[in-house]
Every structure is written in structure tokens, then in C-alpha cells.
C-alpha positions in Angstrom: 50.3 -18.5 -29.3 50.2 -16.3 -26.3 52.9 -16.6 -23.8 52.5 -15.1 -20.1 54.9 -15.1 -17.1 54.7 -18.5 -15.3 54.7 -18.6 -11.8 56.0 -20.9 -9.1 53.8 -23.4 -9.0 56.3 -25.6 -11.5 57.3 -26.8 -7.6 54.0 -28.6 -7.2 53.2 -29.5 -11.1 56.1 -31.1 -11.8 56.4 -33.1 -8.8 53.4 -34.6 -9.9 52.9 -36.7 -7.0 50.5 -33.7 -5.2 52.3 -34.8 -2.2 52.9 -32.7 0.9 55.1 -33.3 4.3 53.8 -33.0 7.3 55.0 -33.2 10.7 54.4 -35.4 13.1 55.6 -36.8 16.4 57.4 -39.6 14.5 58.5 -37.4 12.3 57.8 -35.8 8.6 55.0 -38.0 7.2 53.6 -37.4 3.7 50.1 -37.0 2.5 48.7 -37.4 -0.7 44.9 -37.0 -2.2 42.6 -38.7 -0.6 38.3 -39.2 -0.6 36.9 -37.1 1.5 35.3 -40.0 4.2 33.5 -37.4 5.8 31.7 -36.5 2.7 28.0 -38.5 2.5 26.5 -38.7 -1.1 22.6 -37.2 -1.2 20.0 -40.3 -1.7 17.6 -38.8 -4.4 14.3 -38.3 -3.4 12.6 -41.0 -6.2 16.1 -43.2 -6.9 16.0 -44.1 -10.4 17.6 -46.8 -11.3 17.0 -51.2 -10.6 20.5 -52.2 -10.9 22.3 -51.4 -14.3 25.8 -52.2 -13.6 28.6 -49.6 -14.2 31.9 -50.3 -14.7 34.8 -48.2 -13.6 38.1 -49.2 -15.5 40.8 -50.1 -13.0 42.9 -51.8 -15.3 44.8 -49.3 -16.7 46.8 -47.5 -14.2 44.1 -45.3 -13.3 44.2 -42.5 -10.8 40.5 -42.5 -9.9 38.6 -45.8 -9.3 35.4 -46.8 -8.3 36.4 -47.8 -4.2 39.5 -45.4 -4.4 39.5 -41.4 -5.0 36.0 -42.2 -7.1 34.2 -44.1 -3.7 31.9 -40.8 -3.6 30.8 -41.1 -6.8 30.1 -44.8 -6.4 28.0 -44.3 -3.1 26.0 -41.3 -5.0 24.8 -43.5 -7.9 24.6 -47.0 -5.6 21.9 -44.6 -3.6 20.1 -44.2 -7.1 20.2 -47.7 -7.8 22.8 -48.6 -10.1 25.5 -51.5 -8.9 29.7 -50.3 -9.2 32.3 -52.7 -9.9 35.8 -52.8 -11.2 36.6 -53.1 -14.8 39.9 -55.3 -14.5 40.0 -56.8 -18.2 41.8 -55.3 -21.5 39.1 -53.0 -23.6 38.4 -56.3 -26.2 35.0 -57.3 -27.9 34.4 -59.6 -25.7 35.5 -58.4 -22.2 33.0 -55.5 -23.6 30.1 -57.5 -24.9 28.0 -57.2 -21.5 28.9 -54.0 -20.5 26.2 -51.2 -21.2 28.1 -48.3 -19.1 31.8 -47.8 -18.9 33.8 -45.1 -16.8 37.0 -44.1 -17.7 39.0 -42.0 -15.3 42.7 -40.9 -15.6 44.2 -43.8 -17.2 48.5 -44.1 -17.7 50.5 -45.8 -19.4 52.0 -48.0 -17.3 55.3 -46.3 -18.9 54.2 -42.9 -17.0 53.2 -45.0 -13.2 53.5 -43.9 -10.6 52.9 -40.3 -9.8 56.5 -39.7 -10.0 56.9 -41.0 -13.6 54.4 -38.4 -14.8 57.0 -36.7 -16.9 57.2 -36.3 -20.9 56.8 -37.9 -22.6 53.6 -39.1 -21.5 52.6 -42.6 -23.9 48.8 -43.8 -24.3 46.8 -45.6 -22.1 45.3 -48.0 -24.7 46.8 -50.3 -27.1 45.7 -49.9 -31.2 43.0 -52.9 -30.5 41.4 -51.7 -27.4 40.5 -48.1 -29.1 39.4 -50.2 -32.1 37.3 -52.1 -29.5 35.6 -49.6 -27.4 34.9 -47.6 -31.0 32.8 -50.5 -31.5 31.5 -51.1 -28.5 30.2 -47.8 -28.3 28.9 -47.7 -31.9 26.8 -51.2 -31.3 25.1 -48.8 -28.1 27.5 -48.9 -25.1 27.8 -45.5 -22.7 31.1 -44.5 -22.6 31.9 -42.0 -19.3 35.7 -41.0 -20.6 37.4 -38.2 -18.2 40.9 -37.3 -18.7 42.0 -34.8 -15.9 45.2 -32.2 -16.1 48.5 -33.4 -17.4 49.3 -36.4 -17.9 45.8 -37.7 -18.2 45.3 -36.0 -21.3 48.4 -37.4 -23.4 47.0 -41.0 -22.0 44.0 -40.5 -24.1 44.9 -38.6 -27.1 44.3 -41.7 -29.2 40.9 -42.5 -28.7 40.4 -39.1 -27.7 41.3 -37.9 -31.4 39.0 -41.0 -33.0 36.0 -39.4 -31.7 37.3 -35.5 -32.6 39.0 -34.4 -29.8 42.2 -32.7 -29.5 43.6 -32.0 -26.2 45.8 -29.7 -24.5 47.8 -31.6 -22.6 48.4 -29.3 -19.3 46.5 -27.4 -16.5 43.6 -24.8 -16.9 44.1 -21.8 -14.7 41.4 -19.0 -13.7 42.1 -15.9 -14.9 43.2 -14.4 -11.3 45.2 -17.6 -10.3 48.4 -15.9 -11.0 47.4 -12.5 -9.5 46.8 -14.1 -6.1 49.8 -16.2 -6.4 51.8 -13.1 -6.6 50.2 -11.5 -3.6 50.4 -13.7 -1.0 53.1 -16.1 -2.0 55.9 -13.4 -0.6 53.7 -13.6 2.8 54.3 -17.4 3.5 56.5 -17.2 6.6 59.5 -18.8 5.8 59.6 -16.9 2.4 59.6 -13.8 4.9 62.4 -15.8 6.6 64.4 -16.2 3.3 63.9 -12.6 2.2 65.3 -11.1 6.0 68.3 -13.7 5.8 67.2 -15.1 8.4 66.8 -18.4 6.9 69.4 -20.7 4.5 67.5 -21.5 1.3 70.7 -24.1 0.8 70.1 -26.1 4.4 67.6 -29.0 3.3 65.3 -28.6 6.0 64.6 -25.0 5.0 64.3 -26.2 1.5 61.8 -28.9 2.9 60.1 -26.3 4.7 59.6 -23.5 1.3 58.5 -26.3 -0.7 55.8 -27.5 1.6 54.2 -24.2 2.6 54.4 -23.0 -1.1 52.5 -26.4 -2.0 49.6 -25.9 0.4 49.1 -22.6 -1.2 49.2 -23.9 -4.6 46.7 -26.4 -3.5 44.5 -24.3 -1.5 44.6 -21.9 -4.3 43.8 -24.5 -6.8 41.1 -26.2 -5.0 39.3 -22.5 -4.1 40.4 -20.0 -6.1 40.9 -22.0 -9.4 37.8 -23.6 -9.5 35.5 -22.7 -12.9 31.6 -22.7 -12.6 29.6 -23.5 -15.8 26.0 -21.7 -15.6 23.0 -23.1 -17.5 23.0 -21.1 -20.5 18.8 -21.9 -19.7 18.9 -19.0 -17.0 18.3 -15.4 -17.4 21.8 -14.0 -18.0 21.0 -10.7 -15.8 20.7 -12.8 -12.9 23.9 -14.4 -13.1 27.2 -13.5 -11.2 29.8 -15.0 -13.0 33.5 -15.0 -11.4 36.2 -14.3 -13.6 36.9 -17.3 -16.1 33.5 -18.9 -15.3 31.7 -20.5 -18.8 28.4 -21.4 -20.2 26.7 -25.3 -19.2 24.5 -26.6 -22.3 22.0 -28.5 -20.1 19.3 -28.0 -22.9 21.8 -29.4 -25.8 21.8 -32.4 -24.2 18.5 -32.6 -23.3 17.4 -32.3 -26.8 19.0 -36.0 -27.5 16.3 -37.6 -24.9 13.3 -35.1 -25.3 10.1 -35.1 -23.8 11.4 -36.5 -20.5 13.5 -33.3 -18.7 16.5 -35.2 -17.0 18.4 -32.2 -15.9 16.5 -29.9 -13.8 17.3 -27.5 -10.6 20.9 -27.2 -11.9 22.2 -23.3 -12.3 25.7 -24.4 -12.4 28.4 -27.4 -12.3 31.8 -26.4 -10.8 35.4 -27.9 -11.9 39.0 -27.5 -10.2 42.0 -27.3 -12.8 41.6 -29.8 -15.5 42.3 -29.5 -19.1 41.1 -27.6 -21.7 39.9 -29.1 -25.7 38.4 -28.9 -28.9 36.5 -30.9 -31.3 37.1 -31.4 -35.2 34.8 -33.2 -37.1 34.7 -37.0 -37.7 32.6 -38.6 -40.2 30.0 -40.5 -38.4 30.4 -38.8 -35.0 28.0 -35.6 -33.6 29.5 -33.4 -31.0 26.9 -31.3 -28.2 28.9 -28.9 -26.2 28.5 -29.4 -22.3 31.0 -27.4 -20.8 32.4 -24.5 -22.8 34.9 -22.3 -20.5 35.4 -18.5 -19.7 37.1 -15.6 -21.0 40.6 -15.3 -19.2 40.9 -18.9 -18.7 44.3 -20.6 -20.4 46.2 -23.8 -20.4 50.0 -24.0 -19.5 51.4 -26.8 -21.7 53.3 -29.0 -19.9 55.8 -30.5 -22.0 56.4 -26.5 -23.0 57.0 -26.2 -19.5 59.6 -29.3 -18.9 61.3 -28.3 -22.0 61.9 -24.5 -20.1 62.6 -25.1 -16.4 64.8 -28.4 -16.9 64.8 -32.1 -18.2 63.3 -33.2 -15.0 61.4 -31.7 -11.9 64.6 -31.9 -9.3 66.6 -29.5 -12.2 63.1 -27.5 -12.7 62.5 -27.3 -9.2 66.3 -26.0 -8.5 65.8 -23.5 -11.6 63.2 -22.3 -10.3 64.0 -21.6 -7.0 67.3 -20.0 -7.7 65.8 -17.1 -9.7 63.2 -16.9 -7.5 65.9 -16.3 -4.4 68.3 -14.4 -6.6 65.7 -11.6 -8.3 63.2 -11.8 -5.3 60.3 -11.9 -7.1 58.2 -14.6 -8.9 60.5 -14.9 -12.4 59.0 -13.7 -15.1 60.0 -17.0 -17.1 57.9 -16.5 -20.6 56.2 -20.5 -21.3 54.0 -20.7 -23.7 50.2 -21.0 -22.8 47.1 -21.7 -24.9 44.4 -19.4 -24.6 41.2 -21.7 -23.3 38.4 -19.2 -23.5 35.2 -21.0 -25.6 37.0 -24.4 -25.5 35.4 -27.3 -24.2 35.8 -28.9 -20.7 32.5 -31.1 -21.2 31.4 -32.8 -24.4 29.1 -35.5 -25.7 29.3 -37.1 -28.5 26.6 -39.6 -30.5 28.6 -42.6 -32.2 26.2 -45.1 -34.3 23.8 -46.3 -31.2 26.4 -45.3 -28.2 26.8 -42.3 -26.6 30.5 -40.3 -25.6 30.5 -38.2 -22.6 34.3 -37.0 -22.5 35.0 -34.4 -19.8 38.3 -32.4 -18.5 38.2 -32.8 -15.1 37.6 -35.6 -12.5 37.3 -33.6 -8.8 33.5 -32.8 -10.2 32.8 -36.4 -10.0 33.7 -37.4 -6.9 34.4 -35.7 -3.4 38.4 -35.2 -2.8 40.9 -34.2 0.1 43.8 -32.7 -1.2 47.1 -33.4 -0.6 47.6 -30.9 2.0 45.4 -32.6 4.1 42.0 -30.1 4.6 41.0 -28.3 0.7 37.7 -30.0 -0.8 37.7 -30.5 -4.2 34.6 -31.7 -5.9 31.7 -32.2 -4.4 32.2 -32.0 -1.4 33.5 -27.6 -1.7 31.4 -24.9 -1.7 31.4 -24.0 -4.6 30.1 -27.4 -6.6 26.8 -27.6 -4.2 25.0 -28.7 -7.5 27.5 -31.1 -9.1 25.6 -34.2 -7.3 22.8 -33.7 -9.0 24.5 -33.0 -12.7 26.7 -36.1 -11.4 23.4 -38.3 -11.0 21.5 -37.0 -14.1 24.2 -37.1 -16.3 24.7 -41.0 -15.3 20.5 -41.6 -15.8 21.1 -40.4 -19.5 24.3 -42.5 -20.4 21.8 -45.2 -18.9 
């Protein structure tokens, strides 16, 4: 197992909550991710679909749903013709019996709910009998959409995650140069400067306030720009491609070869993440596995219970830890965690279960169009950098279909 220095940025993962104060007239007022409203999902050219129905689970503590953080993604494929609506049942044979596609994004356990509970350990979403059901749902020829995003999201779906083959790393992926940049300009936020000159009590609360809100927009500006991982068609000609650092390979073609003649996925050179988790596949008797997403060289996972276990029993001590070393040595700590290398691991799988189909991914941004909790980063669709993801977004729904 390799182990590498950690950084600061255990003062915005542990907190969880991806929660930022800001200032206003009546005084510090938090934010938290949000859909971007600004953000208009494309109407194809030749709209697909007649109305199949998909369902997006919202009965299971879940962090995206279809009219919350996932309302882009609902107005993308509305515009191609399918209807959205809310799953609100248990996962049971006969809560499943009319469904033919079901979304799954970032389920808890209501054990782990709210945002501040997301703290080891971290307990399944899903009894015994509801993985037993949606195995057989999918097997009798549902579409299951599954997406379990960074820590905790991952721990939530370990169980019906490890029935199809999976095995998850239950943490954060970071770009190779996330923690190079972090050390360059973290020492540069102002009131750090502050802190360094003595100018500025670490120990008076509203300077405290102050370090941990300007160091959280730079972990989430960093995260939402920086941190983000394209996946280029492995169809194109590899000397025109210029992959960043930590950017992997996207198997278009593999799954293509499930519907052939009819070429679903076409005019996409790449598909852009933002964090997420990293896994692999072992295989299951009865269950094929197509690679969609496999990532970079560089990339890694920081484990978050591995983390927890370091820093302190819960994020207040880690947070303090933290800081204090930070303050006392001047420099980022070089606290060793252990870390999983991610390089050639999946972010993006699909697997073919009797007459269903799995499509289980490690990231939800891609899917939808996001604010972050600082108030002005785009994450998903909506950034720069994932100009394309619509349309992998809108063909990859036409295939579970």
C-alpha cells in the first residue's frame, strides 16, 4: 500500500457537510451545493424517446434526486422524451415489477443522515431483501443506473455493489497535481499570510471561522477545476490527444458492441468527472463486466476511515489536529495516511445480469449540473471541462432504455 503526505483538506472532507459561511448583511449565512439554475440542458436535435418512465430513488436518504441536485439531468432526458419521477417505495418485487429504468444516486443509511453524520462507520443503504430484489429485478430485464459518489456513498453500496463484482474504495480520487497546487497557493490565502506575520489569533473563533472558510473555497475551487479527470474515447487516434495528468481511457466501443449495428455513442472525444471514487471488479458467476471508465496514471484514493482513524475520532478533534501542526511547523504536515493507488481502476462499469443491464459509476457531478458549496465552481455539466458529458449523459440513458 502506498502512503503519501496528506494535506489539509481533512478541514473540508471531514466536515462532510461541503458547507461554507458567507457573509452577509444579516450576518454569516451558510451555503451548501446547489443545481446550477442557470444551467439549460441541450434539446437533441431528433429526441429519442415517447415517454419510458425513469425512476430516480428518493427513498433512501439520497444526496442527488431527480427535482433536487439531479433537476439537470431530469430536464436533459425529459427534452429527449423520457418522463422522471420519484422512486419513494422500498426496492421489493413488487414496488419493482413496472419499473424498466431505475437511478440510484448516493444513497445512506439513514444511520449516516445528514451530512454531518457522514462519519465511520458508514452502514448500507439497502436492507438483505431489497439487494435480493433489485438482483432480480435486473436479472428478469430492468436497467439499473447505480452511482455511488466519494465517501460515504461508497460504504452505502458495498452490498449490492460486491453482488455484481464490485469492490469499492471507500474515499476520494485525487488528480495527480491536486496536492502540488494545494501546497502552492494554500500559504497565499490572506489570512494564512495573516497567521504566519502574527498578525492574526488562530485561537480567537472568528479567525478560526475565517481560515476555515477561505481554505474550503480553495479546496472546492480546486476540486471542481483542478481535480477534474477526463476519459478520452480510446476510438480516437492517440497522437491527437492531450491528456492532463491523471486523465484515463473511455470504452465507448465496448459498450457499443452489446447493441451493435445501431452506433448510440457518437461525437464524444471525452467524459469529464470531479472527485469520486475509485473500484474494481472480481468475477461473479452469471455476471459480465465492460469497462467504461478506466482512470489515469497518478491518480489515487485517500481512504477515509484510514484517514478518521489518523487525524482524530471525529472531525472537530481532526480538524483541531490538524490545524495545530499546521500553525506550529508552518507548513502543510506531512502526516503519512494511507492511499490506494487508482491508476487502471474503474470509475465507470457496465455489467450484463440475465436480461438486465448494470451501469455503476463513481461519480455523480457528471450527471447533473452543480454549484458548489462556495457559491460560484461548476461541477458537472455545466464546467468547462465536461462540454461533452450531455451527450454521453443522453446516450448512455437511450442504451439502458
Amino acid at each position: 500500500m502506498k502512503k503519501t503526505a496528506l494535506l489539509l483538506f481533512i478541514l473540508m472532507l471531514s466536515s462532510g457537510a461541503f458547507a461554507q459561511q458567507t457573509t452577509t448583511p444579516d450576518g454569516p449565512k451558510e451555503v451548501v451545493q446547489s443545481y446550477d439554475k442557470n444551467y439549460v440542458a441541450p434539446t437533441p436535435e431528433q429526441p429519442h424517446n415517447s415517454g419510458t418512465t425513469i425512476y430516480v430513488d428518493a427513498a433512501h436518504n439520497n444526496f442527488h434526486t431527480y427535482d433536487g441536485r439531479f433537476t439537470p439531468f431530469s430536464d436533459l432526458v425529459k427534452n429527449d422524451g423520457f418522463k422522471v419521477t420519484a422512486f419513494t417505495q422500498s426496492f421489493s418485487k413488487e414496488h419493482l415489477k413496472n419499473v424498466e429504468i431505475l437511478v440510484i444516486a448516493n444513497p445512506v443509511n439513514v444511520a449516516n443522515y445528514p451530512e454531518s453524520n457522514w462519519v465511520s462507520p458508514i452502514q448500507g443503504a439497502f436492507t438483505d431483501e431489497e439487494i435480493t430484489a433489485l438482483m432480480e429485478w435486473v436479472a428478469d430485464g430492468g436497467s439499473l443506473l447505480l452511482i455511488a459518489d466519494h465517501f460515504p456513498f461508497p460504504g452505502a453500496v458495498d452490498g449490492l455493489a460486491n453482488k455484481l463484482g464490485f469492490r469499492v474504495d471507500n474515499g476520494y480520487n485525487f488528480d495527480p497535481m491536486y496536492y502540488t497546487d494545494l501546497q502552492s497557493k494554500f500559504f497565499t490565502l490572506p489570512i494564512i499570510e495573516q497567521v504566519m506575520e502574527g498578525k492574526a489569533d488562530p485561537s480567537n473563533q472568528e479567525v478560526l471561522g475565517q481560515i476555515m472558510n477561505e481554505a474550503g473555497g480553495l479546496f472546492i475551487d480546486l476540486g471542481a477545476n483542478l481535480n477534474a479527470l477526463s476519459y478520452w474515447s480510446n476510438e480516437l487516434d492517440s497522437s491527437s490527444i492531450f491528456k492532463n495528468a491523471g486523465d484515463g481511457d473511455l470504452f465507448l466501443n465496448s459498450i457499443q458492441s452489446y447493441e451493435a449495428p445501431v452506433n448510440l455513442f457518437q461525437d464524444i472525444p471525452f467524459v469529464t468527472t470531479f472527485t469520486g471514487q475509485s473500484f474494481t471488479w472480481d468475477p461473479v458467476p452469471g455476471v459480465t463486466m465492460t469497462p467504461i471508465f478506466t482512470m489515469g496514471e497518478g491518480t489515487y484514493t485517500v481512504l477515509t476511515e484510514a484517514q478518521d482513524a489518523y487525524f482524530g475520532a471525529n472531525s472537530t478533534e481532526s480538524d483541531t489536529n490538524t490545524l495545530t501542526s499546521l500553525l506550529k511547523t508552518k507548513t502543510i504536515p506531512a502526516f503519512t495516511v494511507p492511499v490506494v493507488p487508482s491508476a487502471d481502476k474503474l470509475q465507470a462499469a457496465l455489467v450484463r445480469l440475465g436480461d438486465g443491464k448494470v451501469a455503476f459509476f463513481g461519480e455523480a457531478g457528471m450527471f447533473t449540473a452543480q454549484i458548489a458549496a462556495d457559491g460560484k465552481s461548476k461541477m458537472g455539466m455545466n464546467n468547462e471541462y465536461a462540454q461533452h458529458n450531455w451527450k454521453f449523459v443522453l446516450q448512455l440513458m437511450r442504451y439502458l432504455d
